[in-house]
PAZA-780958 format. One record per residue (C-alpha): residue number from 1; chain; x, y, z. Coordinates in steps of 0.1 Angstrom, whole numbers. Layout:
<recs>
NUM; A; X; Y; Z
...
</recs>
This chain:
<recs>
1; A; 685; -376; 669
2; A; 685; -359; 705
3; A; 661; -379; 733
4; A; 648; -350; 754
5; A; 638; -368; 788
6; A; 604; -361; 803
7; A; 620; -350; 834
8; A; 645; -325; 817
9; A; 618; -312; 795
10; A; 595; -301; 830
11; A; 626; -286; 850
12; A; 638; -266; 824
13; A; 596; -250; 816
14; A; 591; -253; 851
15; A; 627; -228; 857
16; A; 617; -205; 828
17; A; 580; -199; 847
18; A; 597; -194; 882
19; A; 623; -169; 863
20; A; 593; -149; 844
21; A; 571; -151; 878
22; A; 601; -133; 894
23; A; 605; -109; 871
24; A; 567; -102; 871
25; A; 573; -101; 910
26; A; 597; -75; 908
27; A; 581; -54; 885
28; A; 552; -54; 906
29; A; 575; -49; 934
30; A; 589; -21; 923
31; A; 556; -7; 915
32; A; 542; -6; 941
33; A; 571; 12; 965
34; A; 583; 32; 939
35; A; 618; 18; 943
36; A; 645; 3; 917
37; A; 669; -4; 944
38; A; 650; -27; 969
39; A; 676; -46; 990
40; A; 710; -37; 981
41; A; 722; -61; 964
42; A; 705; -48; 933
43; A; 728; -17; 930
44; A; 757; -19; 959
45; A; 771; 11; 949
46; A; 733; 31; 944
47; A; 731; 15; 980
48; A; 760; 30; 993
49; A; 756; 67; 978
50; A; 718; 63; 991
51; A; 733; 58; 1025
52; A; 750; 87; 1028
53; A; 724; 107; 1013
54; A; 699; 100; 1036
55; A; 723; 105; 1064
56; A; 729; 138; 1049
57; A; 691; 148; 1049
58; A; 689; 137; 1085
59; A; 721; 163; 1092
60; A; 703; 188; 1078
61; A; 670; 183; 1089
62; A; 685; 185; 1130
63; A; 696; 216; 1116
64; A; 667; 232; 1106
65; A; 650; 221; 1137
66; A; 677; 238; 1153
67; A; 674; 270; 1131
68; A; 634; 270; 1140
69; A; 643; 269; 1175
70; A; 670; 297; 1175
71; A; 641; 316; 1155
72; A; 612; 313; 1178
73; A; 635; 322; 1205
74; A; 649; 356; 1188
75; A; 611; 363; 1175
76; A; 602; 361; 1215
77; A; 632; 384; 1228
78; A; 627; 407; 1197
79; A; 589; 410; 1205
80; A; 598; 421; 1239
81; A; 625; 437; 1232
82; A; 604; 459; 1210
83; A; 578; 463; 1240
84; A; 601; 479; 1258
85; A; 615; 504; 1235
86; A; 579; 514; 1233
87; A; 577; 515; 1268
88; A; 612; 538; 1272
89; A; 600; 565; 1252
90; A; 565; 569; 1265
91; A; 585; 574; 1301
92; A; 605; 597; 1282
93; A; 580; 618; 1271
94; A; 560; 617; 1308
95; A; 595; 626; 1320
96; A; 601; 656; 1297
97; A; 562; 668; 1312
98; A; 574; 666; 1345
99; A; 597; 694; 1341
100; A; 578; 719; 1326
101; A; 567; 749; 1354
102; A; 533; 751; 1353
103; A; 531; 714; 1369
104; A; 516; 714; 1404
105; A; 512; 686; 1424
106; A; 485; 666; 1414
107; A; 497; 669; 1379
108; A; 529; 652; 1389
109; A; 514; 625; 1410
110; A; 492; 619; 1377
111; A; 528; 613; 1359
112; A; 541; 596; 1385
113; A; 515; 571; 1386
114; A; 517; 565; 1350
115; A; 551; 560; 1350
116; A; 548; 536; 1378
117; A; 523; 517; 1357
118; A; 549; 521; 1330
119; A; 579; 504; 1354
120; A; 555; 475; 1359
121; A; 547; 469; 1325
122; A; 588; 471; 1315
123; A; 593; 446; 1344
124; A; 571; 422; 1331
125; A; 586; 421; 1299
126; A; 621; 417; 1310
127; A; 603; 385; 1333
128; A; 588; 371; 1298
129; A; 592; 335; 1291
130; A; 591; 313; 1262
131; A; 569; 278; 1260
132; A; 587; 260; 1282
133; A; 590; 287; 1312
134; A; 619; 294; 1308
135; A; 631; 332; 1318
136; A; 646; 341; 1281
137; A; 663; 372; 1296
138; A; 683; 355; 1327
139; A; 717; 343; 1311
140; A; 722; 307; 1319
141; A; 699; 309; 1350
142; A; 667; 302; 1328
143; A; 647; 291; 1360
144; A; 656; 321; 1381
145; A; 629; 351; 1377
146; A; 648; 381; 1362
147; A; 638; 409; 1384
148; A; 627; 406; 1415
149; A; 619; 438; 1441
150; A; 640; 441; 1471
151; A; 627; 455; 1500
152; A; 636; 491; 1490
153; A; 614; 494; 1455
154; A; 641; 486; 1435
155; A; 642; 459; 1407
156; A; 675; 436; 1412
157; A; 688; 412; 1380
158; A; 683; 377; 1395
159; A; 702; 362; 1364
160; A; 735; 361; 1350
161; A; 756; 373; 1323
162; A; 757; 342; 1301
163; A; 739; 336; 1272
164; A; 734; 304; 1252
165; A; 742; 294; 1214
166; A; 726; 272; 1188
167; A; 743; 254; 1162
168; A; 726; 264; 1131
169; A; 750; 250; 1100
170; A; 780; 234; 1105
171; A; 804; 257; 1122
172; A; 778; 282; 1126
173; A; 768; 289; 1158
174; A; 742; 319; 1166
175; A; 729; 333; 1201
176; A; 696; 334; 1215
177; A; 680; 343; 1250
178; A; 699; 380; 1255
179; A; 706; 385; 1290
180; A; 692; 416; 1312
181; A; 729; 425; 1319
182; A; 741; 436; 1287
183; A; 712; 454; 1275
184; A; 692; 471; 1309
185; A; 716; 468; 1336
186; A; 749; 485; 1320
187; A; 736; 517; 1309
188; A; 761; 547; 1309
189; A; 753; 568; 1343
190; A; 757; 606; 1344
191; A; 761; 601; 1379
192; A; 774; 571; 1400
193; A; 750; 550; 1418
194; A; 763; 530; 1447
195; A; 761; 497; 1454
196; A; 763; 486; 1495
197; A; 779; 455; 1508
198; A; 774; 446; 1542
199; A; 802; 438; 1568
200; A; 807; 402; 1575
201; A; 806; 410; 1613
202; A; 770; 430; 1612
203; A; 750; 420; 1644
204; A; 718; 421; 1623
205; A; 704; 414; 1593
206; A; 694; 445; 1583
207; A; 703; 461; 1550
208; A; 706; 500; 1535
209; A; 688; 506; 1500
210; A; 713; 515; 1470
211; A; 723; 551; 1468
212; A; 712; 574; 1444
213; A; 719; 612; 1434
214; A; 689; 635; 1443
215; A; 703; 668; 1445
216; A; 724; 669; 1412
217; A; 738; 700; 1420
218; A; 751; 694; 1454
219; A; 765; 662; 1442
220; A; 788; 680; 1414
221; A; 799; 702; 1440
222; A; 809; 679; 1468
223; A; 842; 658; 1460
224; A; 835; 620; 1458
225; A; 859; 604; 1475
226; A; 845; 566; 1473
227; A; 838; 536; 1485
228; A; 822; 553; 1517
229; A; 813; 535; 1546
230; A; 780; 540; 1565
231; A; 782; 532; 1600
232; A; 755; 529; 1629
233; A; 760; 533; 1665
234; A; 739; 540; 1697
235; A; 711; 567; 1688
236; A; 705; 595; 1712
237; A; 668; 585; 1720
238; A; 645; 554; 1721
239; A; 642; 538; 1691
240; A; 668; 553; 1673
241; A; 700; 549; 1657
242; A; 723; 569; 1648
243; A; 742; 572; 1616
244; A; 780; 584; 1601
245; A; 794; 581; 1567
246; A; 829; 584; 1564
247; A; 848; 587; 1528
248; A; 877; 567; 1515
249; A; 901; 583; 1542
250; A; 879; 577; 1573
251; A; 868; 614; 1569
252; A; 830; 621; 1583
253; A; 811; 637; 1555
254; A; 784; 662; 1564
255; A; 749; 650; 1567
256; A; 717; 667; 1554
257; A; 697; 687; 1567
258; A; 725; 706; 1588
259; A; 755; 694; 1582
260; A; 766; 672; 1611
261; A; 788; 645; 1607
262; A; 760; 621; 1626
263; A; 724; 619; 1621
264; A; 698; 601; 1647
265; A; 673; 588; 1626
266; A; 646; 560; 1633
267; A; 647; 531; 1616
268; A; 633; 530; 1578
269; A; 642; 567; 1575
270; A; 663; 580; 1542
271; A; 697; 597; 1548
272; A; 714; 621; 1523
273; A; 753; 632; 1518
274; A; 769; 648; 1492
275; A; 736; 648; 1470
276; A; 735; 613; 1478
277; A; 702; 592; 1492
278; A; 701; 559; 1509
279; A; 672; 544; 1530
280; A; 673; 525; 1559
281; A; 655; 495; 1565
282; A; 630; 496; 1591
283; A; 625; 458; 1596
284; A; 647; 441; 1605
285; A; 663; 474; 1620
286; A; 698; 482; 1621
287; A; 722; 479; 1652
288; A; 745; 497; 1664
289; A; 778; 482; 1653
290; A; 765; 473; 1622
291; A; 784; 490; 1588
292; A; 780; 490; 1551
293; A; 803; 500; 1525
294; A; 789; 522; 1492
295; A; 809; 511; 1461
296; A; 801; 535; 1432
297; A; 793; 520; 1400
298; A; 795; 539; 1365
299; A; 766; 519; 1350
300; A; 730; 520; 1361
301; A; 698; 501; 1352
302; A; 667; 514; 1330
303; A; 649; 499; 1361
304; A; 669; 524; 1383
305; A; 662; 553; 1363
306; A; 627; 548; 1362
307; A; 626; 540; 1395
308; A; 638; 572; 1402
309; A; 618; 595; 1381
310; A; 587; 582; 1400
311; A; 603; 594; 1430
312; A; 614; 627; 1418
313; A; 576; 634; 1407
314; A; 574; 638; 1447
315; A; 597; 667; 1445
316; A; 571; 699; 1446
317; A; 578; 727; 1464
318; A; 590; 757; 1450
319; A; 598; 769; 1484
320; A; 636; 777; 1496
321; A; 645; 758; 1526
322; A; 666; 769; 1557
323; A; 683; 748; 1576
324; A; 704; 755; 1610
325; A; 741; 741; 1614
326; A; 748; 717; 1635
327; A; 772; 740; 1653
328; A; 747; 770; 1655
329; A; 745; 790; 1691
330; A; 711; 796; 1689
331; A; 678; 777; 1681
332; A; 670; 804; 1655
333; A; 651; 794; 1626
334; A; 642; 807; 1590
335; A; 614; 794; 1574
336; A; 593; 804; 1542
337; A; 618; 811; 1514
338; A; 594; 817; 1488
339; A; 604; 838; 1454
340; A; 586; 873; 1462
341; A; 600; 893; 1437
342; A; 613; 872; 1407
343; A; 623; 900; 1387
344; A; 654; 911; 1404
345; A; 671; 886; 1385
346; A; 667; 854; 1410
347; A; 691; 822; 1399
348; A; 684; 791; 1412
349; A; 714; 782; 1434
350; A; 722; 768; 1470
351; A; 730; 792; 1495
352; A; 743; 799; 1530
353; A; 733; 827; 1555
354; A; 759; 842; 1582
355; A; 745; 858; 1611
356; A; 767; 889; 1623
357; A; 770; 907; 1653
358; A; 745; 937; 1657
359; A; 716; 919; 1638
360; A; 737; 918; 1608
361; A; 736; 887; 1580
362; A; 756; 883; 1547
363; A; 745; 853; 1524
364; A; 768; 834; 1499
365; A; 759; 817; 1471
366; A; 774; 776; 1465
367; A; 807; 794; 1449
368; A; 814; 816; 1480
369; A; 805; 846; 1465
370; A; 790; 870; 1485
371; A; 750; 883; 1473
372; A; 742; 901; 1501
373; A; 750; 918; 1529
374; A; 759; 932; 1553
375; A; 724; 938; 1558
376; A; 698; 941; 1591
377; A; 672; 915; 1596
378; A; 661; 932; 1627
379; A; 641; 957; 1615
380; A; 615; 931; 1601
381; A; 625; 899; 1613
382; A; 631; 890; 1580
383; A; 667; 880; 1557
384; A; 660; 887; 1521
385; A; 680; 879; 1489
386; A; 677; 878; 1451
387; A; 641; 881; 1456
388; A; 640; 852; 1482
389; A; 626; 862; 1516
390; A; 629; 842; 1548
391; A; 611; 846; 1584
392; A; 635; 842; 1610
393; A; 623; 827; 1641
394; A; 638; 831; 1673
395; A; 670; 853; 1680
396; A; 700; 843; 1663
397; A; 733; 845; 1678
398; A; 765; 859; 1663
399; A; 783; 828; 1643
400; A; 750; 808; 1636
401; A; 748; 796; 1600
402; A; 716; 786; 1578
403; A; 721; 764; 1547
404; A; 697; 774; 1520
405; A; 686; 742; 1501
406; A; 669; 749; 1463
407; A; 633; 739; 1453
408; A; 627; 709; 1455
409; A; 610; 713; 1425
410; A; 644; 731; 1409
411; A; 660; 695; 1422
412; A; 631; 678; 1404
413; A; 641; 698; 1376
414; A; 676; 692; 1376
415; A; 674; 653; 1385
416; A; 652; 642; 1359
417; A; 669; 662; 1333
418; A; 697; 632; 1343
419; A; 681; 607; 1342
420; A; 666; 614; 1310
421; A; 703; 612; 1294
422; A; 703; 584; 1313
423; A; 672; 567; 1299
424; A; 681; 581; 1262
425; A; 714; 564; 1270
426; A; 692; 530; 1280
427; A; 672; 532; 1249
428; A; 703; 532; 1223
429; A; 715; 504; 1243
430; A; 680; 483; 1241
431; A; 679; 496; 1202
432; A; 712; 482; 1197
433; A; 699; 447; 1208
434; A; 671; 447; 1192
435; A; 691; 454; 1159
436; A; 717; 424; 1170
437; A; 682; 401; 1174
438; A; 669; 415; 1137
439; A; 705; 407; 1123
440; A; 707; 374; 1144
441; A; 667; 362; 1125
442; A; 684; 373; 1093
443; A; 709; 348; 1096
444; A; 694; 321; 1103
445; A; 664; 330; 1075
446; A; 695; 324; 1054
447; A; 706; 297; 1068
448; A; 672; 276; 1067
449; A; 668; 290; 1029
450; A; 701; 272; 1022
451; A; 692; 238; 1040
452; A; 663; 236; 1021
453; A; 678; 243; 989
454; A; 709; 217; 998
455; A; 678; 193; 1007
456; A; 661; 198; 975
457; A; 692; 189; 957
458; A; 702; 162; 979
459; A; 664; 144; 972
460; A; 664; 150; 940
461; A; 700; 131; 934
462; A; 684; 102; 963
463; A; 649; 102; 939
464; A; 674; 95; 908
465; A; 694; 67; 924
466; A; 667; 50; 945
467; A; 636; 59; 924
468; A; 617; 45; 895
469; A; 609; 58; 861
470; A; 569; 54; 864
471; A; 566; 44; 824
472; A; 593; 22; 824
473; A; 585; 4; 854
474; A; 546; -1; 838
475; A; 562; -12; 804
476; A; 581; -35; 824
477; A; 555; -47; 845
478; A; 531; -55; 810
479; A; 563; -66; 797
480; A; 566; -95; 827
481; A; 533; -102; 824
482; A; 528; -110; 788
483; A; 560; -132; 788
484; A; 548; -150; 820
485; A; 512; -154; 800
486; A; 533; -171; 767
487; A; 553; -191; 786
488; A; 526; -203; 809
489; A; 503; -212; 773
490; A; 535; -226; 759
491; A; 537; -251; 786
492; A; 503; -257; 781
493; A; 507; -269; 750
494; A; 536; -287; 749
495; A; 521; -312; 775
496; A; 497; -321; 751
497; A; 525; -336; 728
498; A; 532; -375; 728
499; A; 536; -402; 702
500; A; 506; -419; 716
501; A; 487; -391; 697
502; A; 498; -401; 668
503; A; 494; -444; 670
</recs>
């Protein structure tokens, strides 16, 4: 006959009540946070591949904040991106208005002022920044404003050529934040512009404007024998300066209007070679001694162009103009040059008149070939050609030459059928941009699609390892509690045994 001890017989109830409480504990526990691996030493190796997964939801969570960034940054430079392209082709059709005839002058000031409202509204898009201020079209420099005005009119790239990447996916990088240089500031030319750099030794500060073609025809004439250097030295009167340009062999070129190889000028006045037009800055003026050198560039801005076709719309006359040589005897002049008779046949061209002995002139067009002549101007003080008539003032000497000079509006004509090329040329390169932007979004809309797939997979394999069944965990739970309930009566009732009971 086993003795079971009082004392044995209480540990061994009170153990089986502590294990059932437990158990009811954990069910509850697990209940509660939805969890079948609590701490992990319930399931080391769960623990483990619950570890990594988590780490590899973090991964890919950075990345799509990542992917959301690169995304809001291409929706902002494709949104102004696209601005602009609107912006491009209403200048392009102002443009293409410009150089129909029957403009006058108020009609072209009307264009002109549109497209200047026009080259604000393009500026202010290229100076667009995101939420954090930062200048989304400057390269690197995302602090620098992207275009700023010099002191000439013209809109200079503050930024640089850099542009930044975001990792996306691993290994995948993708670029945001376009800088102005690729897309407005290296647009094919159809003629050079140039570019001045001022000599380390200038006595002032002053500066010279960019140069740009004006007269299109005179500049595919003349032979462009760049860099040139633009000099100043000691004007003839008060106030003034006077300037030379010299080409790559230290050869003067001949300045407009007559053809000297030095022009006095005051300062803040424009000077024109070869079909070529700089400005000169009026404050802080220019020395003499001071010198600049014109590199020629093969690329031009969208800024530039437009720039320029709001100066062209100042181009009206339909008037020849004469001009006296340099060289020229006589102070003779010719003035008028209007088209009196169009319908001998007139072309547009430049021109130069010869004055002969015995009141004689001969005129050649830009080729050399002769038009007219020999004919009298004495009879009515007047030279005429190809329908163009002239006044001459003053008596002319034998040897004096006049350079004939097209209408300005012809120039008009002429220029901004350029720079529309130019600004068609701008336009495919802002397209192609926009296209690398739309191709860039659809990237990363790929990317983030995949992340949130791999993240719906990689849950779903964490929910299996780390997460209850709901119905087994209440069966459980019940479970716990009714064996908790029987051993806790049990107990009960086996207190109530003794042998006393029973005497």
């Amino acid at each position: 006959m086993t003795r079971i001890a009082t004392a044995n017989y209480f540990a061994r109830n009170m153990a089986s009540l502590q294990l059932r409480q437990s158990n009811l504990d954990r069910a509850q526990m697990e209940l509660s946070t939805g969890k079948q691996i609590i701490k992990p030493s319930d399931d080391p190796t769960g623990s483990n591949s619950m570890i990594r997964l988590r780490q590899e939801i973090e991964v890919s969570n950075r990345y799509i904040v990542s992917q959301e960034s690169a995304e809001r940054f291409n929706l902002t430079s494709e949104s102004a991106v696209a601005s602009m392209t609107d912006v491009i082709f209403r200048a392009e059709e102002l443009m293409l208005q410009s150089i129909n005839g029957t403009m006058d002058k108020n009609s072209l000031a009307a264009i002109a002022e549109e497209l200047q409202q026009r080259l604000e509204q393009f500026e202010g898009l290229t100076n667009t920044t995101n939420a954090n201020g930062d200048f989304i079209f400057s390269g690197f420099q995302t602090n620098t404003q992207t275009y700023v005005v010099d002191d000439f009119g013209y809109r200079q790239y503050q930024g640089d050529s850099g542009q930044r990447e975001v990792l996306i996916a691993a290994g995948f990088k993708v670029k945001v934040g376009d800088p102005a240089s690729q897309f407005i500031e290296n647009v094919p030319s159809t003629s050079a512009s140039y570019v001045p750099t001022a000599n380390a030794a200038n006595l002032s500060s002053s500066s010279i404007s960019m140069g740009f073609v004006t007269q299109s025809a005179e500049y595919e004439r003349a032979a462009q024998n760049a860099p040139f250097t633009v000099n100043f030295i000691a004007g003839a009167g008060a106030g003034q300066v006077r300037v030379e340009v010299l080409d790559n062999g230290g050869v003067a070129i001949p300045l407009e209007p007559n053809k000297s190889n030095f022009l006095d000028i005051t300062p803040g006045d424009k000077v024109q070679f070869n079909g070529i037009e700089f400005s000169t800055q009026a404050n802080p003026a220019p020395v003499a001694g001071d010198s600049f050198q014109f590199d020629s560039s093969s690329n031009t801005s969208v800024m530039w162009t437009l720039q320029r076709a709001i100066d062209a719309m100042g181009m009206v006359s339909s008037s020849y103009t004469g001009s006296p040589d340099i060289t020229n005897a006589s102070t003779a002049t010719l003035t008028g040059g209007n088209i009196v008779d169009p319908a001998v046949g007139h072309t547009i061209d430049d021109f130069t008149v010869n004055i002969l002995a015995g009141g004689l002139y001969e005129v050649y067009d830009s080729a050399g070939s002769l038009v007219e002549g020999p004919s009298d101007y004495t009879n009515d003080n007047k030279v005429t050609f190809n329908g163009v008539e002239f006044d001459v003032g003053g008596v002319p000497a034998a040897g004096d030459v006049f350079h004939i000079d097209r209408p300005d509006s012809q120039a008009r004509t002429d220029l901004v059928s350029d720079l529309l090329t130019e600004l068609k040329s701008g336009l495919t390169t802002v397209d192609n941009t926009r296209s690398s932007m739309g191709a860039r979004l659809n990237a990363i809309e790929v990317e983030m699609s995949a992340q949130y797939r791999f993240q719906e997979v990689t849950k779903s394999t964490l929910a299996n390892i780390e997460e209850i069944d709901i119905y087994e965990a209440i069966t459980n739970l019940e479970m716990s509690k009714t064996g908790l309930q029987a051993s806790q009566q049990s107990f009960a009732m086996m207190q109530k045994l003794s042998l006393f009971d029973y005497i």
